[in-house]
C-alpha positions in Angstrom: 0.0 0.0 0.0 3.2 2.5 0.9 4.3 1.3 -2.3 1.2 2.3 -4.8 1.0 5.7 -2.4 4.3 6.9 -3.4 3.9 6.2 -7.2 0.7 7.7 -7.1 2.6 10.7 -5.6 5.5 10.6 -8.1 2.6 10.5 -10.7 0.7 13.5 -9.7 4.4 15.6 -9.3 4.8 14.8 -12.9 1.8 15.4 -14.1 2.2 18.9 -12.8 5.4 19.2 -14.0 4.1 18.1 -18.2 1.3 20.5 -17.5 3.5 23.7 -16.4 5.8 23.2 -19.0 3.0 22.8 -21.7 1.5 25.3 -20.2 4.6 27.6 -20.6 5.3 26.4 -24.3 1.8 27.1 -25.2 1.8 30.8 -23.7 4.7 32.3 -25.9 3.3 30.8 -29.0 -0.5 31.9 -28.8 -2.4 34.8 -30.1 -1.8 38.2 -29.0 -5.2 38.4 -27.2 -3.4 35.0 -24.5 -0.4 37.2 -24.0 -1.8 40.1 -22.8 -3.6 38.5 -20.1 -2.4 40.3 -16.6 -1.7 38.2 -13.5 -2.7 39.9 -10.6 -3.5 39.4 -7.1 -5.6 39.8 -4.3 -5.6 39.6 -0.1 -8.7 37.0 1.0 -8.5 36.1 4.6 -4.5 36.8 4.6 -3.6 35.0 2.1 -2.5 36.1 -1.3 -4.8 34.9 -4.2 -3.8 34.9 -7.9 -5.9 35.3 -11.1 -5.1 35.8 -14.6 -7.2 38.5 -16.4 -8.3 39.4 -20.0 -10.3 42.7 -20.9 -11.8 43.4 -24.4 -9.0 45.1 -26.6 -9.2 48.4 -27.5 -11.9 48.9 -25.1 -12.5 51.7 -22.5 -13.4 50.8 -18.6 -16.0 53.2 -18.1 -18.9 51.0 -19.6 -20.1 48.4 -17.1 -19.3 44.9 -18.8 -20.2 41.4 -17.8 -18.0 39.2 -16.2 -16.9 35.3 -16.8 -15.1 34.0 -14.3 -13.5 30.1 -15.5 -12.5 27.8 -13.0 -9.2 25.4 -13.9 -9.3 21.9 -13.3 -7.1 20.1 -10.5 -3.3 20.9 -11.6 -4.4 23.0 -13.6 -3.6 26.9 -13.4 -5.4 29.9 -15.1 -3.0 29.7 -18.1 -4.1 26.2 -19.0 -8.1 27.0 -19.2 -7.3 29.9 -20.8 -5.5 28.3 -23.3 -8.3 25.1 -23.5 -10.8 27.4 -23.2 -10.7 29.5 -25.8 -12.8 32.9 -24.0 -10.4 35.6 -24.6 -11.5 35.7 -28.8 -15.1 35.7 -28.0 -14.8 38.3 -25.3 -12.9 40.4 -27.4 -15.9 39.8 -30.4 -18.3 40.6 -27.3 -17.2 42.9 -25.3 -17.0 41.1 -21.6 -14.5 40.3 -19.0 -12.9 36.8 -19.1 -11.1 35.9 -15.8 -9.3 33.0 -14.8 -8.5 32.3 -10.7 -6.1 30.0 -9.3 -6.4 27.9 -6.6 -4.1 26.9 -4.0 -1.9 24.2 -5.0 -3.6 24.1 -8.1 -6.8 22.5 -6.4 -10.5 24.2 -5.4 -12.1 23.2 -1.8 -15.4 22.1 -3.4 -16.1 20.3 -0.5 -15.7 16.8 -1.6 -12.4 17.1 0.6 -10.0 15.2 -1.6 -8.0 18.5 -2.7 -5.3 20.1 -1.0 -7.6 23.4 -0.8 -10.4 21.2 1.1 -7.7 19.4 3.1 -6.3 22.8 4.7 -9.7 24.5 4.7 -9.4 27.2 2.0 -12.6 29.2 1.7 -12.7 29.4 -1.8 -16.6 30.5 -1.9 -15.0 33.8 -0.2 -11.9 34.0 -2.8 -14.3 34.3 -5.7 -17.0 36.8 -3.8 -14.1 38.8 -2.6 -12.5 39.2 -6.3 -16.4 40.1 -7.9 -15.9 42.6 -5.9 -12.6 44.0 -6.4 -13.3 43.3 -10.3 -16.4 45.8 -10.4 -14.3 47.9 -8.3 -11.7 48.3 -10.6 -12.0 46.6 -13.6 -16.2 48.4 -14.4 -17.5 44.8 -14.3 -21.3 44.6 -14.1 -22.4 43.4 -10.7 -25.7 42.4 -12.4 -23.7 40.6 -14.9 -21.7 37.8 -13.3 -21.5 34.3 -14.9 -19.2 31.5 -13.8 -17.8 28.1 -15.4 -15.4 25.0 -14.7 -14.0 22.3 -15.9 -13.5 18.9 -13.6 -12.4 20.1 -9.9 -13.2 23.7 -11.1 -16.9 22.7 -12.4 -17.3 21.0 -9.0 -16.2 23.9 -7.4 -18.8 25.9 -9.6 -21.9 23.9 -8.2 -21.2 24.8 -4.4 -20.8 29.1 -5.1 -23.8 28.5 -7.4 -25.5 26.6 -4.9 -24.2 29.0 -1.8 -24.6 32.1 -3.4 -26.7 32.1 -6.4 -27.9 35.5 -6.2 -24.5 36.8 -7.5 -24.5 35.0 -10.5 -27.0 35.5 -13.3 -25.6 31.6 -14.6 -22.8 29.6 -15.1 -22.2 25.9 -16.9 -20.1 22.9 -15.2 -18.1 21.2 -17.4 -17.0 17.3 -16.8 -18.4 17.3 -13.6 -21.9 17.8 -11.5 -23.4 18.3 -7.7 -21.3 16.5 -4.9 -23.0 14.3 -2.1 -21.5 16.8 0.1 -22.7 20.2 -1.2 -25.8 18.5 -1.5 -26.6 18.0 2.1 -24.8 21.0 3.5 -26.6 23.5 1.1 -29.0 24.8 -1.1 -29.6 27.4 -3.5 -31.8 30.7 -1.5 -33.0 31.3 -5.3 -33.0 30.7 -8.6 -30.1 30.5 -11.3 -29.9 29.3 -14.3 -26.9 26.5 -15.2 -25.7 24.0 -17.5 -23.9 20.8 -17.7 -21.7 19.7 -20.4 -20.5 15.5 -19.3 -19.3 13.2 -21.4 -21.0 9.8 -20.5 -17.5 7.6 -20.9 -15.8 9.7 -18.8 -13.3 8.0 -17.0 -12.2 10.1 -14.2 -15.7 11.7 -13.1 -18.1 9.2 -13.8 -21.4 9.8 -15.1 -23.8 7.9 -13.7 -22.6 9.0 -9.8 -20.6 7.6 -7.4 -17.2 7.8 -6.3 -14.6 9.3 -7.5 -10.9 8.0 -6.8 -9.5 10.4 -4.2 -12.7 12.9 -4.9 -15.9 11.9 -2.9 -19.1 10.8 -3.9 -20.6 12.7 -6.5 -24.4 12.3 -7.9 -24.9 11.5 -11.6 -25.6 13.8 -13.9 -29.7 13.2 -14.6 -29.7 13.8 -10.7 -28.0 16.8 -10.4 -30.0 18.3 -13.1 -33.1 17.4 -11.5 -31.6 18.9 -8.6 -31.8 22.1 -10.4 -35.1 21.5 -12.2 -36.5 21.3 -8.5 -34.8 24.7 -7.2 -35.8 26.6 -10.1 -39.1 25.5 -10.3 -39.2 24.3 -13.8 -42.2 23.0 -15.0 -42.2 22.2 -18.2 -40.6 18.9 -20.5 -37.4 19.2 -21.9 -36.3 20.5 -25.7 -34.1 18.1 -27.3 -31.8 18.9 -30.1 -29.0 16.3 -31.6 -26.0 17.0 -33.5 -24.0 14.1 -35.3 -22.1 16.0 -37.9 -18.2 14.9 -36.7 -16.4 10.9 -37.3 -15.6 11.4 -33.9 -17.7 8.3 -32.6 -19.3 11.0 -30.2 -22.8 12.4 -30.6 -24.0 15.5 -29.0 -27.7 15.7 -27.2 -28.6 19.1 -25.7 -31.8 19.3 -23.3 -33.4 22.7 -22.6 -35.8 23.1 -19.8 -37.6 26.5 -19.8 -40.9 28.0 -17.8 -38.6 28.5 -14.3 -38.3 30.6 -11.7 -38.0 34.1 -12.5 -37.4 33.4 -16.5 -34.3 30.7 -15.5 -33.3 27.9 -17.3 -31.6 24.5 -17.3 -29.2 23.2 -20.1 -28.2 19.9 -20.2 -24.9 18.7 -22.8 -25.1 15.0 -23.0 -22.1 14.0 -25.0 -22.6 10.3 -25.6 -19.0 8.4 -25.9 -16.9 11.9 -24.9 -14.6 11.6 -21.9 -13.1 13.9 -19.5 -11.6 16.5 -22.3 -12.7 20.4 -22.2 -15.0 19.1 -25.2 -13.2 20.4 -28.7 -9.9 19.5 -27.2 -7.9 16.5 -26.8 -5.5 17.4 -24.2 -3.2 14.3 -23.3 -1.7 13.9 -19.9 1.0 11.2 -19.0 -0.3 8.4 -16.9 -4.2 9.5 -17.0 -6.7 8.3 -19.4 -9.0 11.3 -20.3 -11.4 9.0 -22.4 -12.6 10.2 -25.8 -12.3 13.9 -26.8 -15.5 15.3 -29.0 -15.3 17.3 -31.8 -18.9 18.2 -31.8 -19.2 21.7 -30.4 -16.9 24.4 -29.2 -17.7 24.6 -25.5 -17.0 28.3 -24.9 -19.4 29.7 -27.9 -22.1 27.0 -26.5 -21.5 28.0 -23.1 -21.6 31.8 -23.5 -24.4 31.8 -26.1 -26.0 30.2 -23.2 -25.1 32.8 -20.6 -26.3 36.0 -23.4 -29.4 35.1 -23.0 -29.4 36.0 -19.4 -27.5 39.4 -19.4 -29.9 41.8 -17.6 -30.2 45.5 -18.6 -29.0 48.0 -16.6 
């Protein structure tokens, strides 16, 4: 047992060490729009708190402009989603803020308490509150205008501030990942919000049908925690179904809409039959992990933010 614990250990050090150095490799050679990205900080709870950010070139800060904030997955940093993502072209096209935090040893406390974050007790719920608020301070975000997504640890992280403070988000998607056991009997949602989940049903490291997830807690599936959702917002009616097929990728794409909620919400549901654990459009490899099958079948960025344009509120 020592034995397996101290490869798994060796692993996860080199895993981080392929995804820095990718990471670094990838920065010098992207577009213009990666490299300007500032990485700044912040003071939450005496600790200092990193984030990457992008604002829309060629844009003045004295309009009020939405913000995204996109959650990394575990060993991942804010370079790496940025990069995966792909949201600093589209909020240059539409005129937002795209931000990327970092957690603390490149892990998020989403209270399935697996991560180094939710080991040590990091209050990561008050990280991302506390940098809203420094980013409408001084970067003219809109307060009414706040939308959040992650990928993996990140999208699990995602679920419990939507679920603990849902008022300050207008919606936000989880990607490769869905409602812990945990958040769910600690917490729940005070009101309505709209959200999405994007899961790949052969996912191998966050499984889709519920469960538990090696080192990361039990987790329920993904019809659950979208009923979840249905139940908090109030949803009443069936869902829309839409299927897309057009890629020889041996993935196929269903996407369920459920309208008529709570104070005009909604609830999306990306089924991506065959995908694995990928950001879906990429195909990321990683020594030693299997990340199943990646999908070519949407771009998960212009899906996820023509999702969250229809809920920008006029101020």
């Amino acid at each position: 047992m020592k034995r397996i614990r101290i490869i798994h250990i060796i692993a996860v050090q080199i895993v981080s060490i392929f995804l820095h150095s990718d990471c670094t490799r990838i920065w010098r050679k992207n577009s213009s729009s990666i490299e300007e990205a500032q990485k700044q900080n912040i003071t939450v709870e005496n600790t200092t708190r990193t984030f990457l950010i992008h604002t829309p070139i060629n844009e003045s800060r004295i309009a009020k402009r939405p913000l995204v904030i996109i959650l990394h997955g575990r060993l991942g940093n804010g370079r790496i989603i940025m990069q995966d993502s792909g949201f600093n072209s589209i909020a240059d096209r539409e005129n937002f803020i795209a931000v990327y935090p970092e957690g603390l040893q490149r892990s998020w406390a989403d209270g399935r308490g697996a991560t180094p974050s939710d080991r040590e007790n990091v209050d990561d719920v008050r990280f991302i509150e506390t940098l809203i608020d420094h980013l409408v301070e001084k970067f003219s975000a809109s307060r009414e205008n706040v939308f959040i997504v992650g990928h993996s640890n990140g999208g699990f992280m995602t679920q419990r501030i939507l679920i603990e403070m849902p008022k300050r988000f207008r919606a936000g998607a989880s990607v490769a990942s869905q409602i812990s056991e945990y958040v769910l009997k600690n917490f729940r949602p005070d009101s309505p919000v709209s959200v999405a989940f994007l899961n790949g049903t052969e996912d191998p490291i966050v499984p889709y049908y519920g469960g538990y997830v090696r080192d990361g807690g039990e987790i329920l599936s993904v019809d659950e925690s979208v009923s979840r959702w249905l139940e908090w917002n109030s949803c009443k009616n069936s869902a829309a179904l839409k299927i897309k097929d057009e890629t020889d990728d041996d993935t196929r794409l269903e996407m369920r809409s459920y309208g008529d909620c709570a104070e005009n919400t909604e609830v999306r549901q990306y089924r991506i039959v065959g995908a694995g654990h990928n950001w879906p459009g990429t195909n990321r490899k990683i020594p030693f992990v299997n990340m199943g099958k990646p999908t070519r079948e949407l771009n998960t960025a212009e899906e996820i933010w023509s999702f969250f344009k229809t809920k920008l509120k006029t101020e």
